[in-house]
N, C-alpha and C positions, 0 to 999 in steps of 0.2 A: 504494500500500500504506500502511497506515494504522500510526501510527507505536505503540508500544504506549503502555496509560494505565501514569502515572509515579506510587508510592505516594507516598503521603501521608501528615504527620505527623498524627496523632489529634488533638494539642493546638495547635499552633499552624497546621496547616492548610494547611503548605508541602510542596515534595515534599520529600523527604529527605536530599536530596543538601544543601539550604539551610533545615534546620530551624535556627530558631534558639533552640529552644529552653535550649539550654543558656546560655544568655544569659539567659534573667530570673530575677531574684530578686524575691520577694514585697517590696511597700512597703505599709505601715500606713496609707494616708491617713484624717486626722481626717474631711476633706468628701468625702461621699457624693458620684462620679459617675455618672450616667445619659446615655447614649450613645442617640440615637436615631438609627440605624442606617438608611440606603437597602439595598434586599433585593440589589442589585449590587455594593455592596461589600465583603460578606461573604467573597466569596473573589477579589478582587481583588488581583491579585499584588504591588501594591505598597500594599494598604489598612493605616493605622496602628492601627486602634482595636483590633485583635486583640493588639497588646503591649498597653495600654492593662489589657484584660480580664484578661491574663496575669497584670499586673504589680500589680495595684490591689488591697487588701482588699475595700474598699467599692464596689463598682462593679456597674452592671449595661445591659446590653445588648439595646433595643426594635427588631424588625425593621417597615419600613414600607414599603411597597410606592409606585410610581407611582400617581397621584390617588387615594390612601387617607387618608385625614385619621387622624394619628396621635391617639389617646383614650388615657386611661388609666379603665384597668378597674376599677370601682368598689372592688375586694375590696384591691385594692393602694394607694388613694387615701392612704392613711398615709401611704408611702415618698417622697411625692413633694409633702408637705406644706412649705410657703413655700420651692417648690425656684425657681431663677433660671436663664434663660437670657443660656446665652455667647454672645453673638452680635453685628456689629460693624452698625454705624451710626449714624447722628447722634443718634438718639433713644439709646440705648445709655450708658448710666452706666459710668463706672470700675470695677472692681471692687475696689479698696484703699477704696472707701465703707463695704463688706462685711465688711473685715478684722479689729474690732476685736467682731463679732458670734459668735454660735454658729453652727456649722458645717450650712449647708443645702444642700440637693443641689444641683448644679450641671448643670445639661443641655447637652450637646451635640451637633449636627447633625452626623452622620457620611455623606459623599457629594462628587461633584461640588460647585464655587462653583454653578450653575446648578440643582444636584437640592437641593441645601440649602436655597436658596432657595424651590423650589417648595413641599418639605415644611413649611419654616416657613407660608407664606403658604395654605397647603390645610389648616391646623390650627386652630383657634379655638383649643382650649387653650395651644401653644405661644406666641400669639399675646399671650395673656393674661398672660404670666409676664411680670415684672420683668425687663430686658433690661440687661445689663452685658458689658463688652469690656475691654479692656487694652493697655497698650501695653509695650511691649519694647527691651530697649538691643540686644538679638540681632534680627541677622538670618532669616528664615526657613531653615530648614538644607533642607528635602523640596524640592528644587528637579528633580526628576523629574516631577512633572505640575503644569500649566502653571495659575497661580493668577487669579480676577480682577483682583487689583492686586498687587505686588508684596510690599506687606506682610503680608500674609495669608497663617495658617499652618497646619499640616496640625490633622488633628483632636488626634493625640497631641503638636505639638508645644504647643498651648494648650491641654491641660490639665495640662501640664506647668509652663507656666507660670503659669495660676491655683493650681492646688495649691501653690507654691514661694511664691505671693504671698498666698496664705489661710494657710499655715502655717508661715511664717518662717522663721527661722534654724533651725528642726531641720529642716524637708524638705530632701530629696534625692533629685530623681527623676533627674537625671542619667543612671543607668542606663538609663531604657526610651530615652534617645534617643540611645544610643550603640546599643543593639537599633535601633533604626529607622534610624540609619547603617551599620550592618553590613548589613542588609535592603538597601539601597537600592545599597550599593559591588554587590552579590551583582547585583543587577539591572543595575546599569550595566557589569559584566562580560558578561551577555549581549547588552545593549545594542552593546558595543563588536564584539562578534562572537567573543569568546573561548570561548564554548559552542556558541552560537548556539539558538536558540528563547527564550520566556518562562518566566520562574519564576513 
């Protein structure tokens, strides 16, 4: 017998019983982020970019499918004008090079280490962008799905930290990643067997 479907919150897309909605407040960020999104982890039960969306002024969210090479569509080509990709590797610039410029979008790969990879590498555009990374005196907190290297951090918790490091002493995003540890205590509750099933 099949178990019944569990509602769902409208906005942040959890069942109800763990919206967390009541957790985010709106944050003003100066730099525009753009999230390019795998089409699976839209409603994956422990995906961050969803606070991210909640949480951001300036923010917007591109779905990309397996072997779809992500484009940007000619009519939107403004938005994404001397935007830079966050993304780590040798070739990869600091991004405190950036800080003392006007505020350009920032892109990030939302997905598995392995689908991120694919999408960057299936994309000539993304390919094309200026590539910058960062390093951190924090630990990676999202320690629920298993990373390529240890230092490596979920999608919302880097752009938490570039935001913090483009915007100085006034940012404070703080908040969404106290939202992404409440989310994740919520999960490891089921994990442990105290509910039992997935959020």
């Amino acid at each position: 017998m099949m178990s019944p479907k569990r509602s769902l919150c409208d906005r942040c897309r959890k069942p109800l019983a763990v919206c967390y909605c009541h957790l985010i407040k709106l944050c003003e960020n100066r730099w525009p982020v753009e999230i390019i999104q795998h089409s699976r982890e839209q409603d994956h039960a422990i995906g961050t970019s969803r606070i991210a969306e909640l949480s951001l002024s300036k923010v917007n969210v591109s779905e990309v499918k397996d072997r779809t090479a992500f484009t940007v569509d000619p009519v939107q080509s403004a938005r994404w004008e001397n935007a830079v990709l966050i993304y780590p590797g040798a070739d990869s610039e600091d991004i405190t090079e950036l800080a003392d410029q006007a505020p350009r979008p920032l892109v990030f790969i939302d997905g598995t280490w392995r689908k991120s990879k694919a999408i960057l590498l299936s994309s000539p555009f993304l390919q094309s962008l200026p590539r910058y990374s960062f390093s951190s005196q924090s630990q990676p907190r999202y320690q629920i799905r298993k990373a390529a290297q240890a230092d490596y951090y979920s999608t919302l918790e880097a752009i938490v930290e570039v935001l913090n490091t483009m915007e100085g002493a006034s940012a404070d995003y703080a908040q969404l990643l106290q939202v992404m540890d409440w989310m994740i205590e919520q999960q490891l509750g089921f994990i442990r067997g105290k509910e039992g099933g997935d959020i």
